[in-house]
TORLUM-692860 format. One record per residue (C-alpha): y, x, z; chain; residue in one letter. Coordinates in steps of 0.02 Angstrom, whole numbers, plus 32768, in hexadecimal, padded with zeros to 4 digits. Layout:
<recs>
      Y      X      Z   unit   code
      Y      X      Z      A      A
...
</recs>
This chain:
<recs>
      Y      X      Z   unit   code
   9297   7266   8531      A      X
   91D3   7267   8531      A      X
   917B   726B   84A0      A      X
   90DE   71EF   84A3      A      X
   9043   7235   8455      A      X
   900E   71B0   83C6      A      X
   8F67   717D   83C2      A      X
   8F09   71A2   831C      A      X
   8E9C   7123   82E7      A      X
   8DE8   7182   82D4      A      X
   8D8D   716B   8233      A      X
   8CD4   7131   8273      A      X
   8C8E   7134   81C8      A      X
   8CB9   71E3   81A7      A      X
   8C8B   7215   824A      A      X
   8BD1   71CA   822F      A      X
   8BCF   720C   8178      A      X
   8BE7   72C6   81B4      A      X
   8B5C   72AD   8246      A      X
   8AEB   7275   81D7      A      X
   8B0D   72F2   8167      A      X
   8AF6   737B   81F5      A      X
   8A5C   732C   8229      A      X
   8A0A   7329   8176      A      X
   8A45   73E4   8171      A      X
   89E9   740C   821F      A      X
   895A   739B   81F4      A      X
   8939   7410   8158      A      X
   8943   74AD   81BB      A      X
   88D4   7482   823F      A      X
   8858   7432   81C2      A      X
   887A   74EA   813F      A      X
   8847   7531   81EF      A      X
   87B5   74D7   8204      A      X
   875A   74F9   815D      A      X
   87A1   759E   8180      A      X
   8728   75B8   822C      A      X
   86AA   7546   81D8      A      X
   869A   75AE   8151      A      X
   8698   7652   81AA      A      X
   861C   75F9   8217      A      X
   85BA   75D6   818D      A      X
   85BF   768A   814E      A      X
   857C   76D8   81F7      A      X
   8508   765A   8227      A      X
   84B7   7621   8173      A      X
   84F0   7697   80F1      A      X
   84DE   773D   813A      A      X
   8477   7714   81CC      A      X
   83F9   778E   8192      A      X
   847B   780A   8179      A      X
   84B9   780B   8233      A      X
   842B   77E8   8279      A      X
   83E0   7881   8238      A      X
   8489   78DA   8271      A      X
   8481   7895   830D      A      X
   83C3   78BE   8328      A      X
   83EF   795F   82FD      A      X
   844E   7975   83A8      A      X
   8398   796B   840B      A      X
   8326   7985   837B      A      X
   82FA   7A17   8314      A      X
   8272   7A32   8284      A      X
   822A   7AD6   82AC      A      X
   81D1   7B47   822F      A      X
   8127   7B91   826E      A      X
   80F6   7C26   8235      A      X
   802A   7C39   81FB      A      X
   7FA1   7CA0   8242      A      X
   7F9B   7D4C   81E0      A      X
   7EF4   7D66   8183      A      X
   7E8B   7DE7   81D9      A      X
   7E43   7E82   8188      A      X
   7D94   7EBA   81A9      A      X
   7D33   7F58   8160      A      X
   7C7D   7F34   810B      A      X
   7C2C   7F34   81AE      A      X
   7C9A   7EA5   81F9      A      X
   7D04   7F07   8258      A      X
   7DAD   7EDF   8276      A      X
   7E39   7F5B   8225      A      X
   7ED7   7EF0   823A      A      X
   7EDE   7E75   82CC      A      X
   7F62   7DF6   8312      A      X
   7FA8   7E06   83CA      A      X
   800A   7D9F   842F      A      X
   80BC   7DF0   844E      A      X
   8161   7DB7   8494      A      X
   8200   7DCB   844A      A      X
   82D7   7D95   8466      A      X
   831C   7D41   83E7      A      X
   83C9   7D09   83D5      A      X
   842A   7C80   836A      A      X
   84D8   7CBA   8341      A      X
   8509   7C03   832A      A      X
   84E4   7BEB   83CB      A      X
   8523   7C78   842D      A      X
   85EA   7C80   844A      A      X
   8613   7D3C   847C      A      X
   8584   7D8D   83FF      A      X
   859B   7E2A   8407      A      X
   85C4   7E1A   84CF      A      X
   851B   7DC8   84EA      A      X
   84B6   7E51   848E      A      X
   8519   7EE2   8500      A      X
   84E9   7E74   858E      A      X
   8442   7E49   855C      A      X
   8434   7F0C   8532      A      X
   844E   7F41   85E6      A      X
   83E3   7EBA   8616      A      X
   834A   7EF4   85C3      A      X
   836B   7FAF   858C      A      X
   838C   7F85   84E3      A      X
   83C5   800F   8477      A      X
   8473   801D   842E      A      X
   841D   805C   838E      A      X
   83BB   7F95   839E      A      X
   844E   7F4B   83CA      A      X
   84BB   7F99   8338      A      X
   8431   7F68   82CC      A      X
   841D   7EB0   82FF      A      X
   84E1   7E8D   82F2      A      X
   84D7   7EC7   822C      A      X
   8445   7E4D   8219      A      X
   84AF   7DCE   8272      A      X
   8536   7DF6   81EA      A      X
   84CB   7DD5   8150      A      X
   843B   7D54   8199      A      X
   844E   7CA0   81A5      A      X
   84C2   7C76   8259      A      X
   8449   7BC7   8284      A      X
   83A5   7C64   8268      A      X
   8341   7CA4   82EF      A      X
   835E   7D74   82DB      A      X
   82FD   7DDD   8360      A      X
   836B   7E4C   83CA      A      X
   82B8   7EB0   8422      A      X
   8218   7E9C   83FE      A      X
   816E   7EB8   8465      A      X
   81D0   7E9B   850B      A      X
   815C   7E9A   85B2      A      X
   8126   7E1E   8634      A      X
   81B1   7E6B   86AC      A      X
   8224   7E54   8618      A      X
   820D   7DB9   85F6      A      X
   8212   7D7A   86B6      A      X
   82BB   7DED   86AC      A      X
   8300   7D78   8629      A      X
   82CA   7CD5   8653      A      X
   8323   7CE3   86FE      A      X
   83BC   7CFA   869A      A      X
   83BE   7C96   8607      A      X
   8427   7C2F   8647      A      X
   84B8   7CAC   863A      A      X
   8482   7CBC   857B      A      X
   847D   7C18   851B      A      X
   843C   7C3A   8474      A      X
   83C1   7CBE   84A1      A      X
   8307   7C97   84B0      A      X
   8262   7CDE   84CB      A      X
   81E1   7CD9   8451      A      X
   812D   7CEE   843D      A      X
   80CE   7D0E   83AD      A      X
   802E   7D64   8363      A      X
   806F   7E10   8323      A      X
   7FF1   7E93   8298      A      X
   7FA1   7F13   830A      A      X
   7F41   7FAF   82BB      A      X
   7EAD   7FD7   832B      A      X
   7E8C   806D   82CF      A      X
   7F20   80C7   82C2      A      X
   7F51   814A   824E      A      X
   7EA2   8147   8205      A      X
   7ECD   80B0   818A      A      X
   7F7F   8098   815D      A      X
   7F77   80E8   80BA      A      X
   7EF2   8073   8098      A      X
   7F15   7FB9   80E8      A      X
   7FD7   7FF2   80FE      A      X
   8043   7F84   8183      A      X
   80BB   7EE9   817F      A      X
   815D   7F05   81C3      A      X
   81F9   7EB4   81E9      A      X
   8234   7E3C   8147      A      X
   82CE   7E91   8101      A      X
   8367   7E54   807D      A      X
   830F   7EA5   7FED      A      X
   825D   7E20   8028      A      X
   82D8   7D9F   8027      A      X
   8313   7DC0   7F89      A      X
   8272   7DE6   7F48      A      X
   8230   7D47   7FA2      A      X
   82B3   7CDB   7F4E      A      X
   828A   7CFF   7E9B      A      X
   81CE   7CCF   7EAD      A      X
   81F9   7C31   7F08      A      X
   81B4   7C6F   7F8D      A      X
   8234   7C61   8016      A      X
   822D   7BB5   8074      A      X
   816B   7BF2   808A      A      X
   81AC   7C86   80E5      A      X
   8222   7C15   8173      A      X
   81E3   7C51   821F      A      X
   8194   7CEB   81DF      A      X
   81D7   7D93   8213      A      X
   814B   7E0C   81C4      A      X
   811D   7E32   811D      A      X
   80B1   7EB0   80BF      A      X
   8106   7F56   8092      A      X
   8076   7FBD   806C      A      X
   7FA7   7FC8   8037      A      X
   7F47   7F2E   803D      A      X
   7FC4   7EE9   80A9      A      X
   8055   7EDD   8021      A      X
   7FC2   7ED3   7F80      A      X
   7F80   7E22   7FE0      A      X
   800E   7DE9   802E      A      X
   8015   7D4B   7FE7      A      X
   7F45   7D38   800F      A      X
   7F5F   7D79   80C0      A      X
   800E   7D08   80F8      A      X
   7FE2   7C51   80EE      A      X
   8046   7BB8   80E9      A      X
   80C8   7B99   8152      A      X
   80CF   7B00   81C9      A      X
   815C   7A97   8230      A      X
   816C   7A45   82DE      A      X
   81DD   79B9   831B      A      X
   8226   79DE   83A1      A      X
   82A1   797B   8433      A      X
   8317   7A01   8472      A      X
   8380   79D5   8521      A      X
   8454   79FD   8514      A      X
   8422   7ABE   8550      A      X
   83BB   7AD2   84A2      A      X
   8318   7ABE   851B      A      X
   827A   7A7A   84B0      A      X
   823F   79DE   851F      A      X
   81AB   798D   84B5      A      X
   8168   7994   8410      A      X
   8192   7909   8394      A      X
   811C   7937   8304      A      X
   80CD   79C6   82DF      A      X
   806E   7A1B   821D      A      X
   8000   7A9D   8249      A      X
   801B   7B35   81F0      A      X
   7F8C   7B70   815B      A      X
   7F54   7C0D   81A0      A      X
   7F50   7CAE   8131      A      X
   7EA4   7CDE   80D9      A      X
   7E22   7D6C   8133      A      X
   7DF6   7DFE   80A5      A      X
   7D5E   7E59   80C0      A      X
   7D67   7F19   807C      A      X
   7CE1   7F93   8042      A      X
   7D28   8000   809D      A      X
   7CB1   8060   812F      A      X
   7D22   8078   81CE      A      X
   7CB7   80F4   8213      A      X
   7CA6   815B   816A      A      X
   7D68   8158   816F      A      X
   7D8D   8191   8206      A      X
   7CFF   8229   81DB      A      X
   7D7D   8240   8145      A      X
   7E05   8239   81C5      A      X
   7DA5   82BA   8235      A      X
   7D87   8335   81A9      A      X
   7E4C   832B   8161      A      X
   7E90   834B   821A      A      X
   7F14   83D0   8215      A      X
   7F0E   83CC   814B      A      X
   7F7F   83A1   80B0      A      X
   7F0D   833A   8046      A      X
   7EA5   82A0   800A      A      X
   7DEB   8271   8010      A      X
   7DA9   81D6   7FBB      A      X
   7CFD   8198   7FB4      A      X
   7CAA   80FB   7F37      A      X
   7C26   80BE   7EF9      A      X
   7C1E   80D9   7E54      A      X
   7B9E   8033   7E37      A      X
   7C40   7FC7   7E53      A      X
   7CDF   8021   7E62      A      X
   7CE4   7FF6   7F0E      A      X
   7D35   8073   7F96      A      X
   7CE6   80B2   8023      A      X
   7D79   8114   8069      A      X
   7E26   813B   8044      A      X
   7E75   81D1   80AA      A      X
   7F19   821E   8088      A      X
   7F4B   82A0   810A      A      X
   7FB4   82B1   8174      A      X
   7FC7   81F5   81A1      A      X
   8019   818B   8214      A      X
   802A   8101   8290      A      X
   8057   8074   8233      A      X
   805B   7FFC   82DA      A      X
   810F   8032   830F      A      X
   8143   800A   825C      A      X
   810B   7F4D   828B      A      X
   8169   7F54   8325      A      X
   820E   7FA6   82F9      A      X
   81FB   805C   82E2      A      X
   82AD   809E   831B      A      X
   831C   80FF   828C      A      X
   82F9   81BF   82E9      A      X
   8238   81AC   82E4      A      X
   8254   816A   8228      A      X
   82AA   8203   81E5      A      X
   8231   826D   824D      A      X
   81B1   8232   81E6      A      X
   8229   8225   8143      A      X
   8252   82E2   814B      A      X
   81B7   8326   818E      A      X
   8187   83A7   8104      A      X
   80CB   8366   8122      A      X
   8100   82E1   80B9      A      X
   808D   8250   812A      A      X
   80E0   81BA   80C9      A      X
   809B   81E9   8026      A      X
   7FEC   81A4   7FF8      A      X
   7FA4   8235   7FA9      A      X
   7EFA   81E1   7F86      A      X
   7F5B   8173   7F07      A      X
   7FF8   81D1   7EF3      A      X
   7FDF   829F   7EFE      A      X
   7FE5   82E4   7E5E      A      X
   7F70   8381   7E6F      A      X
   7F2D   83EF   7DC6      A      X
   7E75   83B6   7DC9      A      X
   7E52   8467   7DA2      A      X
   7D9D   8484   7D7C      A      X
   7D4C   83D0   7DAE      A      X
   7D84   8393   7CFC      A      X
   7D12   8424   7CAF      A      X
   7C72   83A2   7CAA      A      X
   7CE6   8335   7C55      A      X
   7D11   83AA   7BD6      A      X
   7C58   83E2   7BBD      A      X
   7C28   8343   7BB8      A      X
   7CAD   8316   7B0C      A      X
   7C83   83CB   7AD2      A      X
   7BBF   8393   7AC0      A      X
   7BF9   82D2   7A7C      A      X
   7C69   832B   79E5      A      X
   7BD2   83B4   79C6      A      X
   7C5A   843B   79EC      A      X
   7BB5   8478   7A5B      A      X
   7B11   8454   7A96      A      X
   7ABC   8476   7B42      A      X
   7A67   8527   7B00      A      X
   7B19   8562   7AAE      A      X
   7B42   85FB   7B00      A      X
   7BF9   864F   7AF4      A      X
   7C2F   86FC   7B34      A      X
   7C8D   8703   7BCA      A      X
   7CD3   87B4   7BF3      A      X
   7D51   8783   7C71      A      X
   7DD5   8737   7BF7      A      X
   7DF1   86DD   7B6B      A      X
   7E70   86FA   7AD9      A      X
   7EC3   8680   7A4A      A      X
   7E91   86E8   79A3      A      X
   7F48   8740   797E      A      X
   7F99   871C   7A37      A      X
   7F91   87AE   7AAF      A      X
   7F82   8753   7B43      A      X
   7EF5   875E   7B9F      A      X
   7EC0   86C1   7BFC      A      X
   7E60   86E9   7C9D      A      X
   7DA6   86C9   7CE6      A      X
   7D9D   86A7   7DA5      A      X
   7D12   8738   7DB2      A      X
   7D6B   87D4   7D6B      A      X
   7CD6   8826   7D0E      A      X
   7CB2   877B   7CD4      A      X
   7C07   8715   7CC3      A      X
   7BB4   8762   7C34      A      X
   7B5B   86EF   7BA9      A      X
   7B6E   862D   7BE8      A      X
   7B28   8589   7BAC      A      X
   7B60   84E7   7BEF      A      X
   7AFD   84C2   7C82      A      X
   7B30   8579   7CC5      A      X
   7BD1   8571   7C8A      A      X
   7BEC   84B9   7CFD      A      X
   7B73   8515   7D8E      A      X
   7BE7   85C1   7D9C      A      X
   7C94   856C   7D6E      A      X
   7C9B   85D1   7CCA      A      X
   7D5B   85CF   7C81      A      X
   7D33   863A   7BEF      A      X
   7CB2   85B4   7BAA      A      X
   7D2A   851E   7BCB      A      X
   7DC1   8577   7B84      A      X
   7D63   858C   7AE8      A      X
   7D13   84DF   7AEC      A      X
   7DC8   84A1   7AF2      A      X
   7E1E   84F1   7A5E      A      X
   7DAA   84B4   7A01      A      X
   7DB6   8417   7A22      A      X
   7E68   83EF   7A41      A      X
   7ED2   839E   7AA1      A      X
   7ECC   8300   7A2C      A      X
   7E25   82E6   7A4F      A      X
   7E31   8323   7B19      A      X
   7EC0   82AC   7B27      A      X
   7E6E   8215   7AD7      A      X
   7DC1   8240   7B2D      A      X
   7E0B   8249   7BF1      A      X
   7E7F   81AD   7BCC      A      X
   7DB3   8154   7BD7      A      X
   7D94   818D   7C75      A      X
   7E40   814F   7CBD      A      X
   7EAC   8202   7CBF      A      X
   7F68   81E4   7CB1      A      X
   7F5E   812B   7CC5      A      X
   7F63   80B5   7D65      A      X
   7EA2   80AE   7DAE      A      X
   7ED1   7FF3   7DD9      A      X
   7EA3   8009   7E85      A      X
   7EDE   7F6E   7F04      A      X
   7F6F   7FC6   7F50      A      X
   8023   7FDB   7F07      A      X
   8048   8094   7F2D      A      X
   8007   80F3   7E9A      A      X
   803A   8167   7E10      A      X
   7FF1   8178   7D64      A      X
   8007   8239   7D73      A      X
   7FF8   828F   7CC9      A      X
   7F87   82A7   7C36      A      X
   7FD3   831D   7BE2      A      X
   7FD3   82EA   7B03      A      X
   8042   8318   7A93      A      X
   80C5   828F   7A88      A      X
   80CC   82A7   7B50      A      X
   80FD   834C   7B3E      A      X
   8186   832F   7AAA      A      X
   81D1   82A3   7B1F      A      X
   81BB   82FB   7BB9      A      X
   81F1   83B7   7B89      A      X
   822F   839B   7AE8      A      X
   81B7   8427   7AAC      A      X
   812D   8427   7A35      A      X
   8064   843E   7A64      A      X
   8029   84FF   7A51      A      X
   7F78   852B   7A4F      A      X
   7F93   8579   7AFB      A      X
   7FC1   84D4   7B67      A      X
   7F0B   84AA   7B1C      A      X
   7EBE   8542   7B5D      A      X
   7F0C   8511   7C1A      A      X
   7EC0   8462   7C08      A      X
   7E17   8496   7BE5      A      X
   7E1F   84BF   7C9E      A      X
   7E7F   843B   7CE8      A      X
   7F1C   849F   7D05      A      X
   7FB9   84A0   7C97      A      X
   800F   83FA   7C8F      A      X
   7F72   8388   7CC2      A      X
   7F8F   833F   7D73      A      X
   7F0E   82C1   7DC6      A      X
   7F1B   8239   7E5D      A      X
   7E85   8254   7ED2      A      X
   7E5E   8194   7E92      A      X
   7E5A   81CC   7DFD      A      X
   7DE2   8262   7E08      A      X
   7D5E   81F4   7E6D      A      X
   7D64   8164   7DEB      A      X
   7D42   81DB   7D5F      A      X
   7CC0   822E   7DA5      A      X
   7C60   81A5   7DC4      A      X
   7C6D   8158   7D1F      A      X
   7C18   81F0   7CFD      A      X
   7B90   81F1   7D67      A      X
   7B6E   814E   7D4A      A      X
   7B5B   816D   7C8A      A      X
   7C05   8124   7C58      A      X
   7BFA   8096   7CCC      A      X
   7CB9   805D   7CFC      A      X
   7CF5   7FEF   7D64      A      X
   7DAD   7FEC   7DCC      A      X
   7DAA   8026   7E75      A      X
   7DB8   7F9A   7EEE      A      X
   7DCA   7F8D   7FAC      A      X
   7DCB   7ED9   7FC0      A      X
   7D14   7E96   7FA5      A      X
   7D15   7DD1   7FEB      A      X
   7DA3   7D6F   8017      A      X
   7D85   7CF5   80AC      A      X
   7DEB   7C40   80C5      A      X
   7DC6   7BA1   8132      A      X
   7D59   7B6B   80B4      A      X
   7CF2   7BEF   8091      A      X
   7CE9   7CA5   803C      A      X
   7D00   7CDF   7F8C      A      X
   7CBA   7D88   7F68      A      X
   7D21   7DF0   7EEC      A      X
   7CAF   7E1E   7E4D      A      X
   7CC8   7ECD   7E2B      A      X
   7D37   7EE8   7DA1      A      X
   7CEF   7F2E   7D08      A      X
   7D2F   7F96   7C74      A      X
   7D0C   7FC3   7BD8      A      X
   7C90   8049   7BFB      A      X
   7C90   80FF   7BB2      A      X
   7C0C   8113   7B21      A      X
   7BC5   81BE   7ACC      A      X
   7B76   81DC   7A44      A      X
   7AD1   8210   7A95      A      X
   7A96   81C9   7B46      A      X
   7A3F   8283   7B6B      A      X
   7B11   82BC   7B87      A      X
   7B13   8271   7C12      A      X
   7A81   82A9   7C69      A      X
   7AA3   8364   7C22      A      X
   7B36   8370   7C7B      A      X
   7AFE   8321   7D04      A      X
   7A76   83AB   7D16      A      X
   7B10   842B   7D20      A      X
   7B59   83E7   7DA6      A      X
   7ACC   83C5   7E09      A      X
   7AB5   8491   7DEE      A      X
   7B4D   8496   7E3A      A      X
   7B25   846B   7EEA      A      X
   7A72   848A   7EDD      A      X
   7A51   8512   7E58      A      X
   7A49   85E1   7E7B      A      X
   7AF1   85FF   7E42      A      X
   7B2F   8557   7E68      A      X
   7BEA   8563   7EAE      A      X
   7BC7   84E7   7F2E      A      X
   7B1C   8525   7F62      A      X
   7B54   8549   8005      A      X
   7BA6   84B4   803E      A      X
   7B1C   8446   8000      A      X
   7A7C   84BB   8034      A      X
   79DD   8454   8090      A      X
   7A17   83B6   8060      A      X
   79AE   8319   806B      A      X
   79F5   82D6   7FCF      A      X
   7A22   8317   7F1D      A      X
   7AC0   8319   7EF1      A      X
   7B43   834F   7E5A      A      X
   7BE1   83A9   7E6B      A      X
   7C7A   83F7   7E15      A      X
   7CE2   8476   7E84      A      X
   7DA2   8492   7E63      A      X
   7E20   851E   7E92      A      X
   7ED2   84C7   7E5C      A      X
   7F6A   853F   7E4D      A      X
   8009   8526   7E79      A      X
   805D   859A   7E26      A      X
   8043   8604   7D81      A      X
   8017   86A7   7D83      A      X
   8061   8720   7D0E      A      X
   7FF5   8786   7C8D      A      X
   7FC0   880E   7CF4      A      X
   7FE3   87B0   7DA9      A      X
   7F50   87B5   7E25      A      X
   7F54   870F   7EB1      A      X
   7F60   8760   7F3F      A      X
   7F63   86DF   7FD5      A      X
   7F88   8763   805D      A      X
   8030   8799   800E      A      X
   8071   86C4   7FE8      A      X
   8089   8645   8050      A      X
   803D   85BF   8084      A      X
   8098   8549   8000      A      X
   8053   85B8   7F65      A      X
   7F95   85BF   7FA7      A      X
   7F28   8563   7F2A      A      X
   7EFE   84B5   7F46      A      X
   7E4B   84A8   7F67      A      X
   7DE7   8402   7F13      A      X
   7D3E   83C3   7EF5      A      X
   7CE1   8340   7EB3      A      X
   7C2F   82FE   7EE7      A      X
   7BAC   826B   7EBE      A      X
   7B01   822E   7F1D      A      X
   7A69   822D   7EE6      A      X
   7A6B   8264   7E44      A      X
   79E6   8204   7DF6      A      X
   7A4D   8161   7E3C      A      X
   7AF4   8188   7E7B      A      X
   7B35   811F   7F10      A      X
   7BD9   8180   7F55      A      X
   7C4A   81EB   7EEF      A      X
   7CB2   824C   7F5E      A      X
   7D69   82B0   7F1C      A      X
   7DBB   8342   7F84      A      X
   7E68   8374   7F76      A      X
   7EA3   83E6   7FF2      A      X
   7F4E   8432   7FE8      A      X
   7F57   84F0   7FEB      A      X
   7EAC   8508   804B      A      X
   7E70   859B   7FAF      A      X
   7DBF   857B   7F68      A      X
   7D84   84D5   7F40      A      X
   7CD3   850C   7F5D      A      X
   7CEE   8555   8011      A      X
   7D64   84DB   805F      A      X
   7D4C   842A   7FF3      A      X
   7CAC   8435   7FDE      A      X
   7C78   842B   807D      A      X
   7CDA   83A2   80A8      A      X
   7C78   8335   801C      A      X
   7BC4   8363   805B      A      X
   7C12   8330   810C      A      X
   7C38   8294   80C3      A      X
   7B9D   826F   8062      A      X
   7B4F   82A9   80F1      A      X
   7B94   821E   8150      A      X
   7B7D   8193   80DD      A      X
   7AC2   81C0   80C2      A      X
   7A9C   81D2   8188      A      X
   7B06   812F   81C2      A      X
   7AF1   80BD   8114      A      X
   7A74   8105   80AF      A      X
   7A3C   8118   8009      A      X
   79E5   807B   7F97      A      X
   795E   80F3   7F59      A      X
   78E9   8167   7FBC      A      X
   7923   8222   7FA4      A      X
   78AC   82C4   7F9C      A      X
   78BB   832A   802E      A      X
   78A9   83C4   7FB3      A      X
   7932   8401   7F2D      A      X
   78DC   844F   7E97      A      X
   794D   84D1   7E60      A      X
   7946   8513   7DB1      A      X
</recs>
């Protein structure tokens, strides 16, 4: 039998209900949908706009920093010491470069780049921002260049640059002096990010590591500038879009005389040693020479790690500035200064005359401390003791005065402190007291370490800088001022000249001190027994002079120096000091050469030779007698 299907009677009101119901539903999620798209629509196009437009900009344009002009350095006849070229250079962006270290080996083979550069510009990539610039080789040439650019395509994120770079016409002659900029390293940054200084510094590759380049660097840099820039989908700069011209750095103007440097350079050829020159009216410095030097350009460029240590380990010691930082005994150029206290505390005046036998001896003390001249000089008063270098009288004039009173005394005419001078590399060397001694040693002061000081030996120690600036305070009658290079500095909108800087100056108790002295060391150089006779014989000009002979070693009680049976090392340093004219001194000139022997015989005539110079090619204020009376 066949079972009929019954028809169901369909319930039209439900049916509706439940469509509406679904279509309310539907409605709601197309119109949640809506706002949805509307309101992320709002967010991109209104909101943010700024926000992704900037992003989106960002694909084709860059804001590019633009590094400023370096100030120039000139010497005081406008000649130019430190000069920007134009140089090329390939620079990577890690961000941009996929295989980095595969690009380098192939750029490396490309160019004959170093594995010692490439080593060294992979650990830069390490700690340096990946989106920064970092060169890979610098100072590339034309054929270079035209080497890379028909490859760059195989090498996205590499690009050639060109910028001014610091070039030292001069050489070796001036880097103790103006020093060198050099590649910007983590400890700049560091230092660069404490002073605030570091968003001034974007684009800039070089900064000042030594002389006047580090003392200035913020006068000599500038102010950084940007460029807009549209950039195609290779990285490819296609036009400008805006750009702020950088503030170029500031020009300074030295006293220094290039050609009476490189004389200074001439003379110290082949030597250990130091010469300085000022003039004592102003403090300002004529030349600084510290030998041996060295070429500071390859320091700008890259100098590569073997020729580094080369200069590092040399036993020549080139990277020391021994016009600021060799610590020599002054020896016996201090005696005028120690004359010149004995006469301000009456210990002495100019006709006091003390026995010199050939040695001198601390009442109860059987040491016997030595004369230069064996038999000794006889009776000696103060201008012959100065003239003939007499220990005996200087020993004598020293225990009684003390080292309270030495210590005090040299501490005014700038011993054992900084001389201030407008370069970072100095030392303070030592005037010896007795509370340096009791830190230093841990030893009381005896009566002999004063007997050693009288002639500059013992623990007393001197910068070159230092011997210069006190002898010109005292030929200039206690005159003081800081020794300066920099004498005008020169911006877009004009030039400020530096005023020279002026201390508190040295007073006596009688003016006539000054000139007494004086009168000794002008015997020096020009008188019958004068040490320095020699050197300085037929000279246009008067001049004053101290001659030293530094040891190096001490000698034991009965010891002769013998300089045939030491070497080399042990030989006396030789120094000297020197002023022009006397009756208005214009150039103070300091010796220190390292284990030459006799300060008369070798220093000295490397001072006339220098005020030689400076009288022939500058000249004197005042007219000078052709004759030199001599007493």
């Amino acid at each position: 039998m066949i079972r009929q299907r019954s028809n169901q009677i369909r319930d039209r009101q439900a049916e509706s209900a439940l469509f509406y119901r679904r279509a309310i539903v539907a409605l709601f999620v197309v119109v949640l949908m809506l706002a949805i798209l509307i309101s992320n629509l709002y967010r991109l196009q209104v909101s943010r706009h700024d926000d992704f437009e900037t992003r989106s900009n960002d694909n084709r344009i860059r804001v590019l920093p633009v590094a400023p002009n370096r100030g120039l350095i000139f010497d005081r006849n406008g000649i130019l010491l430190a000069d920007n070229r134009p140089v090329y250079s390939l620079e990577l962006v890690p961000e941009e470069v996929s295989n980095l270290k595969g690009s380098v080996m192939g750029l490396g083979d490309l160019l004959d780049i170093s594995q010692e550069q490439q080593d060294k510009f992979l650990e830069q990539s390490r700690v340096s921002r990946r989106f920064k610039k970092i060169i890979l080789k610098n100072d590339l040439t034309e054929e270079e260049v035209s080497r890379f650019s028909v490859n760059q395509h195989l090498y996205p994120g590499a690009y050639i640059e060109a910028r001014l770079k610091r070039h030292y016409p001069f050489g070796d002659a001036l880097t103790h002096a103006v020093g060198y900029v050099a590649r910007i390293n983590k400890r700049d940054l560091e230092r660069l990010d404490k002073t605030n200084q570091l968003a001034n510094y974007r684009g800039t590759h070089d900064i000042g590591k030594q002389g006047l380049e580090r003392y200035y660097e913020d006068v000599l840099h500038g102010e950084v500038g940007f460029q807009e820039v549209e950039v195609n989908n290779r990285g490819r700069i296609t036009r400008t879009v805006n750009f702020e011209a950088p503030v170029p750095g500031n020009d300074l103007h030295l006293s220094l005389d290039i050609q009476l440097q490189l004389k200074a350079s001439e003379l110290l050829a082949g030597k250990r040693g130091a010469i300085v020159a000022l003039d004592p009216r102003d403090g300002s410095v004529l030349a600084l020479v510290s030998g041996p030097s060295y070429d500071p350009n390859p320091f700008v460029k890259g100098i590569s790690g073997k020729a580094y240590r080369k200069l590092l380990n040399s036993q020549d010691r080139p990277l020391i500035n021994r016009t600021t930082q060799g610590q020599y005994p002054p020896a016996s150029t201090v005696k005028p200064i120690i004359g010149l206290l004995a006469l301000n505390e009456s210990i002495v005046t100019p006709a006091t005359r003390v026995w010199d036998p050939g040695f001198f001896q601390i009442d109860g003390v059987a040491r016997k401390y030595r004369d230069w001249k064996k038999w000794g000089h006889g009776w000696v008063d103060l201008y012959s003791a100065i003239e003939q270098s007499c220990n005996i009288y200087f020993f004598d004039a020293a225990t009684k005065l003390g080292i309270d009173k030495i210590d005090e005394f040299a501490s005014q005419f700038g011993f054992g402190e900084y001389s201030g001078i407008d370069i970072r590399e100095e030392s303070a060397a030592v005037q010896p007291s007795r509370a340096w001694k009791r830190a230093k040693h841990g030893q009381p002061w005896y009566l002999g370490d004063t007997v050693n000081i009288g002639i500059g030996q013992g623990y007393w120690t001197a910068t070159p800088i230092q011997l210069a600036h006190a002898i010109g305070i005292l030929s200039r009658h206690g005159e003081n001022y800081t020794p300066r290079m920099v004498q005008a500095i020169q911006s877009q909108t004009g030039t400020i000249k530096l005023p020279p800087d002026e201390r508190p100056p040295v007073e006596l108790k009688q003016e006539r001190y000054w000139d007494e002295v004086i009168e000794g060391m002008r015997r020096v150089n020009h008188g019958v027994h004068g040490t320095a006779r020699k050197a300085f014989a037929d000279t246009t000009y008067m001049s004053g002079g101290k001659s030293g002979t530094a040891q190096v070693f001490s000698l034991k009680q009965d010891e002769e120096y013998d300089a045939k049976k030491l070497n080399k090392s042990q030989h006396d340093n030789a120094m000297f000091v020197s002023f022009a004219p006397v009756n208005n001194p214009q150039i103070v000139v300091a010796v220190a050469i390292e284990n030459q022997g006799g300060g008369s015989s070798n220093a000295a005539p490397m001072a006339r030779a220098m005020i030689d110079f400076y009288a022939n090619s500058i000249g004197f204020d005042t007219p000078l007698p052709t004759g030199i009376p001599v007493p």
